[in-house]
PDB file of N, CA, C, O and CB in Angstrom:
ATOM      1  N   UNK A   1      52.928 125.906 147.333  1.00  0.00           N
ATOM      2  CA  UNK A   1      53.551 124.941 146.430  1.00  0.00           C
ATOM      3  C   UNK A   1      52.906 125.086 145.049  1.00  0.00           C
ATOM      4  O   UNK A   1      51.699 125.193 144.832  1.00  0.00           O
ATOM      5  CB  UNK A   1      53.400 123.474 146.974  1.00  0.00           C
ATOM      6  N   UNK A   2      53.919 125.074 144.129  1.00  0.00           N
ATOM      7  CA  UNK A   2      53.331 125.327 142.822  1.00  0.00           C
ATOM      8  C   UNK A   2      52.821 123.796 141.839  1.00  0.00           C
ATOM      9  O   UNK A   2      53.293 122.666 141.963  1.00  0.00           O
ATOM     10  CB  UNK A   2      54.584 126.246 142.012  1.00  0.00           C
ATOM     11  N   UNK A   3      51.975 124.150 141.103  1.00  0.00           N
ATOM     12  CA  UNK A   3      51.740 122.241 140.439  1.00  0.00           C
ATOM     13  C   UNK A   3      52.464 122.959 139.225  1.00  0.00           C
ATOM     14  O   UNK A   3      52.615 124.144 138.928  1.00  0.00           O
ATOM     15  CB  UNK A   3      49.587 121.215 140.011  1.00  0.00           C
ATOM     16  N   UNK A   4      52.889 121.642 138.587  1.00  0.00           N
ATOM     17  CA  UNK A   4      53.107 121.854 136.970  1.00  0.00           C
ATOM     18  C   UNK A   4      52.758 122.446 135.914  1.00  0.00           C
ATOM     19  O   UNK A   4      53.420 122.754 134.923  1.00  0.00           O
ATOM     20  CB  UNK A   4      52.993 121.191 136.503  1.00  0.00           C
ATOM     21  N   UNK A   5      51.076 122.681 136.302  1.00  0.00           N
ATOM     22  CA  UNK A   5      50.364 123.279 134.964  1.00  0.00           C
ATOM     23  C   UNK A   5      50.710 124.692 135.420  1.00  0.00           C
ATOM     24  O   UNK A   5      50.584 125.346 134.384  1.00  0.00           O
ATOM     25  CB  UNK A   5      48.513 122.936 134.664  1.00  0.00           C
ATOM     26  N   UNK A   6      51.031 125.427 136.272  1.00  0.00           N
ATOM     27  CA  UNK A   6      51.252 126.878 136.578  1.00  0.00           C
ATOM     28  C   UNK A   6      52.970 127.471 136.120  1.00  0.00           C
ATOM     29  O   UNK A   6      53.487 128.536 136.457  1.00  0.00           O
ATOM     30  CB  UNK A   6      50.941 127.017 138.376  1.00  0.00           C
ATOM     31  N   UNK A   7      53.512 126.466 135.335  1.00  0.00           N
ATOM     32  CA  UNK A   7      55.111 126.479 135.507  1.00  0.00           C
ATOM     33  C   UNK A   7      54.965 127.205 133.524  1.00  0.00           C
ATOM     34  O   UNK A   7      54.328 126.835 132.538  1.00  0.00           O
ATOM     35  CB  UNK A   7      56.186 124.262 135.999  1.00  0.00           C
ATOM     36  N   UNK A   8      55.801 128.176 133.761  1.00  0.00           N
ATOM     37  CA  UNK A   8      55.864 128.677 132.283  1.00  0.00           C
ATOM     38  C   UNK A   8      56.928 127.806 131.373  1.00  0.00           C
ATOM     39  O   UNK A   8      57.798 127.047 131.800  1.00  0.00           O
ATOM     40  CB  UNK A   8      56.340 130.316 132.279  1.00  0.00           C
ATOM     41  N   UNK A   9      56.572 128.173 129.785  1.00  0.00           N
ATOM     42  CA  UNK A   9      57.610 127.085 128.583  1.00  0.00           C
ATOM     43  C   UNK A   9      58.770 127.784 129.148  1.00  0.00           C
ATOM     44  O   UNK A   9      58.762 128.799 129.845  1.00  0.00           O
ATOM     45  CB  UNK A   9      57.440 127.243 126.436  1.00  0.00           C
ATOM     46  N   UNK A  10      60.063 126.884 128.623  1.00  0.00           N
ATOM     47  CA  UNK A  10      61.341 127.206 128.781  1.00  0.00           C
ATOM     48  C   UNK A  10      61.404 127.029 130.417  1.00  0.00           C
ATOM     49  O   UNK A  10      62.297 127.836 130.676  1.00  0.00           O
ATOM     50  CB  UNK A  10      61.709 128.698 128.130  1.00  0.00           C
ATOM     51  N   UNK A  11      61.115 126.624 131.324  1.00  0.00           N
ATOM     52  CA  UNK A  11      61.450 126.723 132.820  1.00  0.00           C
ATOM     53  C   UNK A  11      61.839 125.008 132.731  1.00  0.00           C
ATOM     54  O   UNK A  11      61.336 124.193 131.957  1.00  0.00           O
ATOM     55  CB  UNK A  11      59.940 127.350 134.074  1.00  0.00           C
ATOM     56  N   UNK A  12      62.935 124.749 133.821  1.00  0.00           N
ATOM     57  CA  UNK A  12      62.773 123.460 134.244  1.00  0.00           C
ATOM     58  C   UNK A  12      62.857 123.323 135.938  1.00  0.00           C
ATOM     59  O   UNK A  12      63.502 124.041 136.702  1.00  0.00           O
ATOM     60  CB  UNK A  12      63.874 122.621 133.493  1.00  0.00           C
ATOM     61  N   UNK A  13      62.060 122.255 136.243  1.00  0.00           N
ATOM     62  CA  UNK A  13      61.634 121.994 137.595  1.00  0.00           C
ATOM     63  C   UNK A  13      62.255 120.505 138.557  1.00  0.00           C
ATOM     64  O   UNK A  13      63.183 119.698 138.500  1.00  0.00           O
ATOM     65  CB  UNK A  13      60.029 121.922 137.377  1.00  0.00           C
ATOM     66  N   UNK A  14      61.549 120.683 139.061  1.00  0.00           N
ATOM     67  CA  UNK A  14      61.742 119.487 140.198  1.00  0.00           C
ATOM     68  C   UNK A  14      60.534 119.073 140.748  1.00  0.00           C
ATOM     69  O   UNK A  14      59.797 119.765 141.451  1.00  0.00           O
ATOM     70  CB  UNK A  14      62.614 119.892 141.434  1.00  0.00           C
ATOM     71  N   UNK A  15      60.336 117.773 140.361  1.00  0.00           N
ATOM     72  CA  UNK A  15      59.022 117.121 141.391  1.00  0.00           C
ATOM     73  C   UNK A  15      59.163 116.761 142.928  1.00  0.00           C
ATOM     74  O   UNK A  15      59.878 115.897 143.435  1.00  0.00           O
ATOM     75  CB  UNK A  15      58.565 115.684 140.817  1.00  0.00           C
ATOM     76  N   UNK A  16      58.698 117.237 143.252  1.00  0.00           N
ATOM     77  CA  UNK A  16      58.311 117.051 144.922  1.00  0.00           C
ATOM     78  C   UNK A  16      57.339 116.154 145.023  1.00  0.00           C
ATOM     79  O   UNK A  16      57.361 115.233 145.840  1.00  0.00           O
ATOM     80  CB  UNK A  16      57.756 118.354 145.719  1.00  0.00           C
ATOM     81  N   UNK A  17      56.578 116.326 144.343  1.00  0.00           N
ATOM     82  CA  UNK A  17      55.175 115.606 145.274  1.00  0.00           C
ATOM     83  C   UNK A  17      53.870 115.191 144.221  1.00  0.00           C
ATOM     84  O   UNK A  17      53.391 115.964 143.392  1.00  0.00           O
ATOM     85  CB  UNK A  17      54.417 116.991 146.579  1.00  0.00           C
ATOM     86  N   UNK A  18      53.432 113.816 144.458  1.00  0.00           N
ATOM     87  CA  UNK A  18      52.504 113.450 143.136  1.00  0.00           C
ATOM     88  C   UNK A  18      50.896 113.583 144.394  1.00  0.00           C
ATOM     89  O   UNK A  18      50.982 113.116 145.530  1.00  0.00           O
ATOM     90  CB  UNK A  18      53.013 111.252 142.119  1.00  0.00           C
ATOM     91  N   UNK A  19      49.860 114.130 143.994  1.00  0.00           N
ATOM     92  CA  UNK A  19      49.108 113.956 144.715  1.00  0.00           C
ATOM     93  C   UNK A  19      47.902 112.794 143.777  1.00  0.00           C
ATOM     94  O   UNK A  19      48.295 112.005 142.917  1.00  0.00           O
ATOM     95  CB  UNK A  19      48.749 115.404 145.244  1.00  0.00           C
ATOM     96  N   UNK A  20      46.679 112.922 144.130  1.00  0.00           N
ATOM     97  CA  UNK A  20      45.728 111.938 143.590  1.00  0.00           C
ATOM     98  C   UNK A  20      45.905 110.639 144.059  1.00  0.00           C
ATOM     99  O   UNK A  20      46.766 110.550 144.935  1.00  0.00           O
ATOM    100  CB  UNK A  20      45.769 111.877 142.208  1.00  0.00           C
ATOM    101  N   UNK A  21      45.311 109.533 143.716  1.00  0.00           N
ATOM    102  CA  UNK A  21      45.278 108.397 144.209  1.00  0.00           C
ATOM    103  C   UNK A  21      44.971 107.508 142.855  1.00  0.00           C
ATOM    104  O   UNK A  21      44.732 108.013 141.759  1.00  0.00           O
ATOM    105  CB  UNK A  21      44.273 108.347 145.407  1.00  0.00           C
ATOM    106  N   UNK A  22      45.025 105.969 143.149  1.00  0.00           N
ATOM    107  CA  UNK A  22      45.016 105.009 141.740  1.00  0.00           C
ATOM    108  C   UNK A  22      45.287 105.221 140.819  1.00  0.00           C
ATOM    109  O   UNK A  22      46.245 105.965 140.609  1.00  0.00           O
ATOM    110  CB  UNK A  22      44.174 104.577 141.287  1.00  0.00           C
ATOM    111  N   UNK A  23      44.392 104.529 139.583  1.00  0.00           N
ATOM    112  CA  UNK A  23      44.751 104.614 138.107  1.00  0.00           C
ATOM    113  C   UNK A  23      45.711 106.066 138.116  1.00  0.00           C
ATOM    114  O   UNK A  23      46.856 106.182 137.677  1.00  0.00           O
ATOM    115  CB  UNK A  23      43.187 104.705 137.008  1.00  0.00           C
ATOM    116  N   UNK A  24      45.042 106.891 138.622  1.00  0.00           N
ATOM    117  CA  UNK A  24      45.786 108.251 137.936  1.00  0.00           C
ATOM    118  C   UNK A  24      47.192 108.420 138.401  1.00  0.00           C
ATOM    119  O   UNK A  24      48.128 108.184 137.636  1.00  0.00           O
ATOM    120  CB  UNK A  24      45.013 109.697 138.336  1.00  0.00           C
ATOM    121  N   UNK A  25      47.345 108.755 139.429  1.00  0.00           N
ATOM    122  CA  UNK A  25      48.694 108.410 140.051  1.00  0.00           C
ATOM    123  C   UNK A  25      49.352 107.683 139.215  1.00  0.00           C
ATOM    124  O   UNK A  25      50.092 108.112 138.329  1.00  0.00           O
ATOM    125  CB  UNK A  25      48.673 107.712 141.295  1.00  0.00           C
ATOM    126  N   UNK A  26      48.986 105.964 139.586  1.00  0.00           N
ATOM    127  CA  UNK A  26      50.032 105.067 138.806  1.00  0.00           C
ATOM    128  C   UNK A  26      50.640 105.669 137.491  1.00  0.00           C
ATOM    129  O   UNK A  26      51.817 105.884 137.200  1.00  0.00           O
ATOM    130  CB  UNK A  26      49.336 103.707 138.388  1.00  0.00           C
ATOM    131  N   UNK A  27      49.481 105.878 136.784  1.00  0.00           N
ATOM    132  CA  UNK A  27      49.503 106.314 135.003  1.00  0.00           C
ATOM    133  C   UNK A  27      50.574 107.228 134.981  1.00  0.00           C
ATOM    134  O   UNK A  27      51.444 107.096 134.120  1.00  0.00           O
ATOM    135  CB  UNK A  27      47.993 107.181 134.264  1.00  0.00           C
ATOM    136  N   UNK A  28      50.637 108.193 135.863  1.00  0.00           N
ATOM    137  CA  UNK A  28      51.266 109.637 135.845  1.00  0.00           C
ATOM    138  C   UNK A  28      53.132 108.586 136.120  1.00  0.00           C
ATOM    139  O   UNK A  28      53.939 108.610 135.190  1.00  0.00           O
ATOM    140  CB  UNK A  28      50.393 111.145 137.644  1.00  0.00           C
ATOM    141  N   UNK A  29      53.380 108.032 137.066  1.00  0.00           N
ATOM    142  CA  UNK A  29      54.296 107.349 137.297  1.00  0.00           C
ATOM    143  C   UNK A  29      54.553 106.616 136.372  1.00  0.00           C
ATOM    144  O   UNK A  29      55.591 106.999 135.831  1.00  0.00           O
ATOM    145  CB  UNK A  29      54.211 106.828 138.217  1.00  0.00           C
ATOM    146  N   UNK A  30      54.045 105.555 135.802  1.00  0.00           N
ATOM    147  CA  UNK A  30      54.238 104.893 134.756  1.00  0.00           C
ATOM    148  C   UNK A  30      55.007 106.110 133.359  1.00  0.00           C
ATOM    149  O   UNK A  30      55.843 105.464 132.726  1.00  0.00           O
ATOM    150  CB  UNK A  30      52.651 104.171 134.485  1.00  0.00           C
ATOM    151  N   UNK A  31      54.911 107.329 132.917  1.00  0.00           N
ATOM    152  CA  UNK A  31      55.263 107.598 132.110  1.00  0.00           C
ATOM    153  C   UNK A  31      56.852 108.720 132.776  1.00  0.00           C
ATOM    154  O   UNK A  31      57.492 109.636 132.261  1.00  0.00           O
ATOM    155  CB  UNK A  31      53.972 108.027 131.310  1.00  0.00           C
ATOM    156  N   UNK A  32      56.922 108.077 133.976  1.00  0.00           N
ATOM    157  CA  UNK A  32      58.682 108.454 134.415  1.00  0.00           C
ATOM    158  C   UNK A  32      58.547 109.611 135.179  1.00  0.00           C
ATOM    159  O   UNK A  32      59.580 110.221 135.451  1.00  0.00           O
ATOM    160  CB  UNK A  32      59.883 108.863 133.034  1.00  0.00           C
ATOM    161  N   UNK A  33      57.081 110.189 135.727  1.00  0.00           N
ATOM    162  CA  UNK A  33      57.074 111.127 136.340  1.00  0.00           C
ATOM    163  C   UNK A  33      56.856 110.963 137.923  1.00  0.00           C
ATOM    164  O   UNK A  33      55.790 111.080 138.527  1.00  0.00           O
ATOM    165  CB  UNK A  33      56.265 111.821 135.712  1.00  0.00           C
ATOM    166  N   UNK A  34      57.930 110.708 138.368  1.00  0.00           N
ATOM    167  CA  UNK A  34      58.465 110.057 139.755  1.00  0.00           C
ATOM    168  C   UNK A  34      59.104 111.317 140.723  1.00  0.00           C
ATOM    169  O   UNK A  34      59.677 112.260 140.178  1.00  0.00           O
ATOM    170  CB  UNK A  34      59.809 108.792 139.385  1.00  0.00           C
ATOM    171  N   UNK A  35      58.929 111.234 142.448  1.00  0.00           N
ATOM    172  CA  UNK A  35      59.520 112.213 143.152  1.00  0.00           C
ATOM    173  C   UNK A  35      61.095 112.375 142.796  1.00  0.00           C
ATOM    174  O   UNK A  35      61.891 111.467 143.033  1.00  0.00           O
ATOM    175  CB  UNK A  35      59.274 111.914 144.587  1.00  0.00           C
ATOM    176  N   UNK A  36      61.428 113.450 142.281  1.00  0.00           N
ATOM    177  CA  UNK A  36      62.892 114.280 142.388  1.00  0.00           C
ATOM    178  C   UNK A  36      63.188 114.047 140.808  1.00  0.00           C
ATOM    179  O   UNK A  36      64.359 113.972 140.438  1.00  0.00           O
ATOM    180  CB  UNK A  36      64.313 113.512 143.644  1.00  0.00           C
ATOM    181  N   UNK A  37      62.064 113.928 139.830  1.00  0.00           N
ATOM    182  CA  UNK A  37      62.589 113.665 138.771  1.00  0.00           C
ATOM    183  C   UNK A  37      62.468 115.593 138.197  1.00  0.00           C
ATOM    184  O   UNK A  37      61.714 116.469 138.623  1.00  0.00           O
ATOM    185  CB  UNK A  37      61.674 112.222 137.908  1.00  0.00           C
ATOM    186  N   UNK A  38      63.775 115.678 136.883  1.00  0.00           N
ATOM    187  CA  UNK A  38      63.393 116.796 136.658  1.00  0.00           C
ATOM    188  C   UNK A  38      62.853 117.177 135.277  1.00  0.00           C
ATOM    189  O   UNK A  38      63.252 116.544 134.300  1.00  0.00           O
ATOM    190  CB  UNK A  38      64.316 117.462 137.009  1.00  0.00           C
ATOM    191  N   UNK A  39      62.079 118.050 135.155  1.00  0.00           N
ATOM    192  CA  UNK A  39      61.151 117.927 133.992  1.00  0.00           C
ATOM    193  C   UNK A  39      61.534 119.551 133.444  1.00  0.00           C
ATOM    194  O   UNK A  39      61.937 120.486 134.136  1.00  0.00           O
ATOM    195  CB  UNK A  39      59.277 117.534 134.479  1.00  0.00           C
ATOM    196  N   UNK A  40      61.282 119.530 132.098  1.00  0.00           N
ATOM    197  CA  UNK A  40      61.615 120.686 131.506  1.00  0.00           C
ATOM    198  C   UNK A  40      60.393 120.747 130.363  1.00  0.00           C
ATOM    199  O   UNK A  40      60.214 119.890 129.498  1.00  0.00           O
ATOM    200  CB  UNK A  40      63.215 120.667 130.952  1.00  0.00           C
ATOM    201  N   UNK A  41      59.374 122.288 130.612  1.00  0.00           N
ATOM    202  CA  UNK A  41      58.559 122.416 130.383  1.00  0.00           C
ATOM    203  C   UNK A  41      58.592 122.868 128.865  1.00  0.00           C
ATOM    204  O   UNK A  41      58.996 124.024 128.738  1.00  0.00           O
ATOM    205  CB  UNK A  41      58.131 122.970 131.291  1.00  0.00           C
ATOM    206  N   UNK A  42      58.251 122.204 127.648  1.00  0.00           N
ATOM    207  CA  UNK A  42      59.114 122.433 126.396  1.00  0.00           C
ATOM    208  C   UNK A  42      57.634 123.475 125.454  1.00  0.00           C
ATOM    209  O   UNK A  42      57.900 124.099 124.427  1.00  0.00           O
ATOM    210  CB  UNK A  42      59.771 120.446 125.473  1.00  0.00           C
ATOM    211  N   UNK A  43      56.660 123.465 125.859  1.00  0.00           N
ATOM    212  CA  UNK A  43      55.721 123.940 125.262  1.00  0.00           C
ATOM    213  C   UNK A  43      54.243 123.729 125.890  1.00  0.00           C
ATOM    214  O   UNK A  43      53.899 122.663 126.402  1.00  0.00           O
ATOM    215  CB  UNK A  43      55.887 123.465 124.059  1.00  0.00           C
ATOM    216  N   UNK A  44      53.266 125.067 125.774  1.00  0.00           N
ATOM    217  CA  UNK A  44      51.998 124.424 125.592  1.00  0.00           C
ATOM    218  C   UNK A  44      51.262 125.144 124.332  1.00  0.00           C
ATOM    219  O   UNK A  44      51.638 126.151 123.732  1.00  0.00           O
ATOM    220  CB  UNK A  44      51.128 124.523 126.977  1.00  0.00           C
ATOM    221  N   UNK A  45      49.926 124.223 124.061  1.00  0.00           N
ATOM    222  CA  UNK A  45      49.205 124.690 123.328  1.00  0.00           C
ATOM    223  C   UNK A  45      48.174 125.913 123.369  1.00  0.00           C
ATOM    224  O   UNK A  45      47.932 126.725 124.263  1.00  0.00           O
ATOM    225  CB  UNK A  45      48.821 123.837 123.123  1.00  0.00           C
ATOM    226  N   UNK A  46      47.799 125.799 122.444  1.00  0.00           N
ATOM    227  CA  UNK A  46      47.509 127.622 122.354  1.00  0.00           C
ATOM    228  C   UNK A  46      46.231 128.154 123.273  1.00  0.00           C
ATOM    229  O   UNK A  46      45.939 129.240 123.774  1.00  0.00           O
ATOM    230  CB  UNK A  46      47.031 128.149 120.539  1.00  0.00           C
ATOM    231  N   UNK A  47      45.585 126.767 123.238  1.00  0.00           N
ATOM    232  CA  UNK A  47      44.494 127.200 124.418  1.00  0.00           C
ATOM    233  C   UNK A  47      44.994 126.303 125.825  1.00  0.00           C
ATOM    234  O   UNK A  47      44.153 126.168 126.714  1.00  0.00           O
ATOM    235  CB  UNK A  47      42.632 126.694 123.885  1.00  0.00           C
ATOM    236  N   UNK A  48      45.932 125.887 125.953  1.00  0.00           N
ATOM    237  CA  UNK A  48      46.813 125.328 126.584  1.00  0.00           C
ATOM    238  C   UNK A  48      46.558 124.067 127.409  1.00  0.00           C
ATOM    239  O   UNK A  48      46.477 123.974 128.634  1.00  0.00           O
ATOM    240  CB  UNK A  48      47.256 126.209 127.226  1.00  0.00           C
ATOM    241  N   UNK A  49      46.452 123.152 126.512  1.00  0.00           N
ATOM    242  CA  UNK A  49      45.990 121.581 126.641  1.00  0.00           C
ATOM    243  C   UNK A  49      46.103 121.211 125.471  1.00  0.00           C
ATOM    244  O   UNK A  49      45.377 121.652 124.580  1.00  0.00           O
ATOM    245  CB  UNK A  49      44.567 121.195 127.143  1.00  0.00           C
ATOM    246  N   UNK A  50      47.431 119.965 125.194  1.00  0.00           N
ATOM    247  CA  UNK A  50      47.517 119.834 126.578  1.00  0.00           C
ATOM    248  C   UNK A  50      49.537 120.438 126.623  1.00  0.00           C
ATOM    249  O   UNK A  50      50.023 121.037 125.664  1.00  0.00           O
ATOM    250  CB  UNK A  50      46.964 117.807 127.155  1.00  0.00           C
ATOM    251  N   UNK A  51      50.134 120.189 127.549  1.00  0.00           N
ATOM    252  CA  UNK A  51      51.447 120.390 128.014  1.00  0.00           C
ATOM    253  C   UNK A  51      52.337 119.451 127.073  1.00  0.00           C
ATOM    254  O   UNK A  51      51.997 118.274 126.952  1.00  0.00           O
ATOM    255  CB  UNK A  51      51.567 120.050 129.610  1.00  0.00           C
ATOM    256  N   UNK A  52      53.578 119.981 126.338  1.00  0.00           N
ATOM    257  CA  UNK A  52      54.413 118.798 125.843  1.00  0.00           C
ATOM    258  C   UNK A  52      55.808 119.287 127.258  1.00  0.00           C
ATOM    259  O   UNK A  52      55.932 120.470 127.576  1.00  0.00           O
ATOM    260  CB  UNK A  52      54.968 118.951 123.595  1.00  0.00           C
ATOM    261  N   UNK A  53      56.677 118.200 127.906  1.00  0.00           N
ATOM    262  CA  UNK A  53      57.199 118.120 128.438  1.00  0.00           C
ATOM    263  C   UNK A  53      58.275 117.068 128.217  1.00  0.00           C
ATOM    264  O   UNK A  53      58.013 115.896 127.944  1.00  0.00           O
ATOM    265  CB  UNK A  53      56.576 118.243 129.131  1.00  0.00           C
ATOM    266  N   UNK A  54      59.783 117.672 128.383  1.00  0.00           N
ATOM    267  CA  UNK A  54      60.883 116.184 128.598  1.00  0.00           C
ATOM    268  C   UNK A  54      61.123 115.746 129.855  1.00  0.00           C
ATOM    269  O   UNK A  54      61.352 116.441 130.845  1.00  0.00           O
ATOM    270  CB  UNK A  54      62.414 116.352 128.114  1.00  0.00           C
ATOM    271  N   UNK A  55      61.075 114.825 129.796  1.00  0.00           N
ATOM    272  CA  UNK A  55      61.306 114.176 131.009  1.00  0.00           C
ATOM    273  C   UNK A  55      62.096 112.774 130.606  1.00  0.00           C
ATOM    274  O   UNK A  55      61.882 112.002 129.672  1.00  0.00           O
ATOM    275  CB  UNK A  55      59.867 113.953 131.807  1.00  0.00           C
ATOM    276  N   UNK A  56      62.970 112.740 131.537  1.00  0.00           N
ATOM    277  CA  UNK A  56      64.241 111.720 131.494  1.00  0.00           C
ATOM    278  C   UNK A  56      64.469 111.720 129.836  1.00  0.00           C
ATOM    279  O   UNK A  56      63.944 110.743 129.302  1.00  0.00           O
ATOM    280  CB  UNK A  56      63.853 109.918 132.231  1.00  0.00           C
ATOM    281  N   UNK A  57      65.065 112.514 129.043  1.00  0.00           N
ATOM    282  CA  UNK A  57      65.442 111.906 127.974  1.00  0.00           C
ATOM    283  C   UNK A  57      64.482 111.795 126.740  1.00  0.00           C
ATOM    284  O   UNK A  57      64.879 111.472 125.620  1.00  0.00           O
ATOM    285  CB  UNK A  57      65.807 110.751 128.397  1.00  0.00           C
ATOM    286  N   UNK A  58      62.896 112.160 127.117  1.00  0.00           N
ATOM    287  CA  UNK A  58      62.316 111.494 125.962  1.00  0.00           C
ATOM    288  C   UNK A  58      60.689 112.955 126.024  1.00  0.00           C
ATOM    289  O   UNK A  58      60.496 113.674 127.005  1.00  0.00           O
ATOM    290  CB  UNK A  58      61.908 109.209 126.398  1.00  0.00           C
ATOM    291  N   UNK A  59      60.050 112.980 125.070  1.00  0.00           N
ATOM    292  CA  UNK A  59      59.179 114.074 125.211  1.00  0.00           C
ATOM    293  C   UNK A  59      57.530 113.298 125.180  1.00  0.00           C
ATOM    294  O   UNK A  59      57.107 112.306 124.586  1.00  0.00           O
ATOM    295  CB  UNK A  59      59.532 115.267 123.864  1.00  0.00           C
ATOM    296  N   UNK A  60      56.919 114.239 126.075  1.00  0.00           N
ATOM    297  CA  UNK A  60      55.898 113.529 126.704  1.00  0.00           C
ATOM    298  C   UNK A  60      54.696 114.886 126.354  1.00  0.00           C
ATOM    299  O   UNK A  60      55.097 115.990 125.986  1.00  0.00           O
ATOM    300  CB  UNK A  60      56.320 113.041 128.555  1.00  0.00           C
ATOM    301  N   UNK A  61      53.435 114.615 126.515  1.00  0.00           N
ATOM    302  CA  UNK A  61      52.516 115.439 126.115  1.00  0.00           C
ATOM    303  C   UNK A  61      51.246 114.937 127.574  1.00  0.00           C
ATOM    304  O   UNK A  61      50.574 113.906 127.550  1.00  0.00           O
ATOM    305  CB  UNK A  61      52.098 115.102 124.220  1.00  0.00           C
ATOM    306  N   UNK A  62      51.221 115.982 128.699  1.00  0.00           N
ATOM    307  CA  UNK A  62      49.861 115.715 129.394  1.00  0.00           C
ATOM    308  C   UNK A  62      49.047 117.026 129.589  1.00  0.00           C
ATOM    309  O   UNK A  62      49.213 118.238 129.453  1.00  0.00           O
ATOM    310  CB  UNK A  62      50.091 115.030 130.850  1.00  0.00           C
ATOM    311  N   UNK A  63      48.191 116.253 129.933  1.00  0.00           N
ATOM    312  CA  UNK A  63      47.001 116.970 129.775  1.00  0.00           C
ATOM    313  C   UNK A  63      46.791 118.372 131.044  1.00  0.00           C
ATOM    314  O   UNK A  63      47.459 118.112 132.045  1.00  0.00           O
ATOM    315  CB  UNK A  63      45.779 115.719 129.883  1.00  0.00           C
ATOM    316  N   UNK A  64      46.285 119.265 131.120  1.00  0.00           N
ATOM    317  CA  UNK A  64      46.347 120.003 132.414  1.00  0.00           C
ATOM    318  C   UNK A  64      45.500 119.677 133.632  1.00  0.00           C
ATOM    319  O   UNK A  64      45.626 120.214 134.732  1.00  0.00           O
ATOM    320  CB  UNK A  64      46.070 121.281 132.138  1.00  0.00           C
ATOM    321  N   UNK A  65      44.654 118.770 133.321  1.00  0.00           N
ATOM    322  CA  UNK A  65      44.150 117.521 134.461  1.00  0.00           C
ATOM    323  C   UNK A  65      45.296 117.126 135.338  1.00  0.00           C
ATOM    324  O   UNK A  65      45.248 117.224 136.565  1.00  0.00           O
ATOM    325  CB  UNK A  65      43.621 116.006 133.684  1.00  0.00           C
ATOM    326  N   UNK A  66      46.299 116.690 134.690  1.00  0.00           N
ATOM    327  CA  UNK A  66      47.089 115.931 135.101  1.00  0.00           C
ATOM    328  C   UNK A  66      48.150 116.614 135.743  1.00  0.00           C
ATOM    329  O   UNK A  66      48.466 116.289 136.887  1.00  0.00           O
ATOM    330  CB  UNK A  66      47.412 115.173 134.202  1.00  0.00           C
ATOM    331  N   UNK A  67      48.823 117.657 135.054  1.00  0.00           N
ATOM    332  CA  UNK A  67      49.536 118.336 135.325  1.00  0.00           C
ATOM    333  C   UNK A  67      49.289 119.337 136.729  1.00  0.00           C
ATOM    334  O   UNK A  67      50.215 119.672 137.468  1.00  0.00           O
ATOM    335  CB  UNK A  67      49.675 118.803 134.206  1.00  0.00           C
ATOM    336  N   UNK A  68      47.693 119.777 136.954  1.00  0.00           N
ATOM    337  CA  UNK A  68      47.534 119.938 138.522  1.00  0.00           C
ATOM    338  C   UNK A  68      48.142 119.428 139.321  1.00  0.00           C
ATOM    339  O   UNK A  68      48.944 120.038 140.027  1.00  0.00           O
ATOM    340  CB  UNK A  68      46.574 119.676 138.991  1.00  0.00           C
ATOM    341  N   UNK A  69      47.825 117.719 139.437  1.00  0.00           N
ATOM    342  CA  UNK A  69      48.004 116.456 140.489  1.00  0.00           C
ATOM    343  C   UNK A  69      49.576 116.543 140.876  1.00  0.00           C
ATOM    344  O   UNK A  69      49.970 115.997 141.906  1.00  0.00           O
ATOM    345  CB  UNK A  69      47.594 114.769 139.711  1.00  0.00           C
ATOM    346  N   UNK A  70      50.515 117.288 139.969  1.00  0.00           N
ATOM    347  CA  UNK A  70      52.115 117.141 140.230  1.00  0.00           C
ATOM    348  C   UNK A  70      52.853 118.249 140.480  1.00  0.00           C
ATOM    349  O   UNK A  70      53.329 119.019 139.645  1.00  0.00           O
ATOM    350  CB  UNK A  70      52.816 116.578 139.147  1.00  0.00           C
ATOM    351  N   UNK A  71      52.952 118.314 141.962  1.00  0.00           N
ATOM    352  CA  UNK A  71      53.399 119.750 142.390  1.00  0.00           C
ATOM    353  C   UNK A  71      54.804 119.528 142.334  1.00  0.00           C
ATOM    354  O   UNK A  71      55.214 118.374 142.458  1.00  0.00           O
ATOM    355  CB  UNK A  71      52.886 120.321 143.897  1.00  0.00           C
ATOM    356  N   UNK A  72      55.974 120.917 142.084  1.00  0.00           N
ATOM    357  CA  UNK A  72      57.177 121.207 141.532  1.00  0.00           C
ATOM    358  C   UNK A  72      57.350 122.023 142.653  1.00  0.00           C
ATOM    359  O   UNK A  72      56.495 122.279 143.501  1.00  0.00           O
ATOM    360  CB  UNK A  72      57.315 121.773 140.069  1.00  0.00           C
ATOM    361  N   UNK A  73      59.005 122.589 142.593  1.00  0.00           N
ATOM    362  CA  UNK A  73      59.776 123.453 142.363  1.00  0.00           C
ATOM    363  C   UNK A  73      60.573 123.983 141.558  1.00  0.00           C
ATOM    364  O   UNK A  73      60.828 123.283 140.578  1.00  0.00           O
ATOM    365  CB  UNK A  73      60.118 123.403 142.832  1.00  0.00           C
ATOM    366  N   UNK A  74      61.186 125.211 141.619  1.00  0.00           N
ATOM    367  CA  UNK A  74      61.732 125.555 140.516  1.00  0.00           C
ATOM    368  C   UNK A  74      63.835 124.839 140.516  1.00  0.00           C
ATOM    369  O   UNK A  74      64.243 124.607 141.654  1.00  0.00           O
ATOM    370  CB  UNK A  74      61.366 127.490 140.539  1.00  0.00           C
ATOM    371  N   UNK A  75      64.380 124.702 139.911  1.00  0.00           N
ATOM    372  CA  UNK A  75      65.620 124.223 140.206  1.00  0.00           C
ATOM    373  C   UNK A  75      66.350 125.396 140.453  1.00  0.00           C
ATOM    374  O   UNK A  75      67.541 125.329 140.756  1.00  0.00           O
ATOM    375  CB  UNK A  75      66.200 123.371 139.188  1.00  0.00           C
TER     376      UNK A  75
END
């Protein structure tokens, strides 16, 4: 299973599966990143941290901490 931070720019995905537990989890959910949502990987930075990503409609920036914890597929 692949996580997010391994997914190249221009690809879009599918969440399967949030791993971690508490604050982090929630946090990660709280900004719309929920099972079967689909995310489209719009850029990273040059030493690559952190990730800008759209998700539902709106563009989001996480960190590659974070982006481990949220394993994908490809659509």
């Amino acid at each position: 299973m692949s996580t997010l931070k391994d997914i190249k720019v221009g690809k879009t995905v599918t969440v399967t599966k949030l791993n971690g537990e508490g604050a982090l989890k929630r946090r990660i959910m709280d900004m719309g990143i929920t099972k079967g949502t689909s995310i489209y990987v719009r850029k990273v930075a040059p030493l690559g941290d952190p990730i800008e990503l759209t998700v539902r409609g709106y563009e989001l920036s996480i960190r590659k901490a974070d982006a481990e914890i949220i394993e994908v597929t490809n659509e």
